[in-house]
Steps between C-alpha positions, in 0.01 A plus 500: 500500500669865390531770765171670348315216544634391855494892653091535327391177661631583828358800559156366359521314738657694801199714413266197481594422854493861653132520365409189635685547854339874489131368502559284748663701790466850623799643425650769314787478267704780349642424207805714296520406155827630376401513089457656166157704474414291193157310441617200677549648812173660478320201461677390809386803687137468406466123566630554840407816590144499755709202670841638579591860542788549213777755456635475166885670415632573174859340454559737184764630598655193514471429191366139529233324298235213684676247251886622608478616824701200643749507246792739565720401226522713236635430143604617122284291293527565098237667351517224182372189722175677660161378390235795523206326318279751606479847310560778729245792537818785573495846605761728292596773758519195780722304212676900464552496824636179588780530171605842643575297857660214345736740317626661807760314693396711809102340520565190308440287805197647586317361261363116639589193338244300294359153621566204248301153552824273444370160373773153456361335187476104515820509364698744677409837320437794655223719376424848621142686526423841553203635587524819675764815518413600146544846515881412641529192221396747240754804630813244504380353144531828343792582660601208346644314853678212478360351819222662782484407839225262609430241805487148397170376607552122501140360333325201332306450159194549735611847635512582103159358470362768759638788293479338080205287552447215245760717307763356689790257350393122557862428608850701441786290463 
């Protein structure tokens, strides 16, 4: 089972269990989620909230993603081996932006690495998917990088499914 699968399924069901030990006893629970304010999270907060009282934190500044946010390693991976199989809807001045960044030694760090869904083929292969961090994919293409950063998210041919749908490869090699 890939990290994504392993870290979803155990908070479904940490949360499973909190609901179920909440309607049972009096008690009150306080609960910091330390996450993104994306859609996910807020589907979190509403399915809990009436049974726990819930702070929520943005780790922006950290610079962390739900699927990378264990992963500290950071690395160069070549722009030629990334898969982005779905067209990207991009904003120019945010694309501007993010070239004008990238350009300057200075602020080059600040800008976040990308998260790649690393998947071994059956036969030893390594494929690479990416899904998200357009605007930054799109700013280093036309800069024409070499390499961008990104954290490795090690996945599955099922994680893929979740994103591609019945689109997805039948097997890589």
């Amino acid at each position: 089972m890939s990290f994504i699968s392993r870290t979803t399924l155990y908070v479904s069901r940490r949360i499973s269990s909190l609901i179920r030990s909440s309607t049972t006893k009096k008690s009150s629970y306080i609960f910091t989620l330390i996450i993104p304010q994306n859609p996910i999270c807020m589907l979190i907060k509403h399915l809990l909230a009436g049974r726990f009282e819930l702070k929520m934190v943005s780790n922006a500044g950290e610079n962390t993603s739900v699927h990378s946010a264990a992963i500290a390693e950071v690395h160069q991976v070549p722009m030629s081996v990334i898969h982005r199989p779905i067209p990207s809807v991009l904003d120019e001045a945010k694309v501007q932006s993010l070239m004008e960044t990238i350009k300057n030694e200075k602020s080059e760090d600040e800008v976040p690495p990308i998260d790649i869904l690393w998947i071994k083929g059956s036969e030893g292969g390594d494929y690479y998917y990416s899904f998200g961090g357009c605007h930054r994919y799109e700013a280093h293409r036309r800069l024409k990088r070499d390499t961008i950063k990104a954290k490795l998210v090690q996945s599955t041919l099922q994680d893929l499914y979740h994103y591609m749908g019945s689109s997805t490869p039948k097997n890589l090699k």
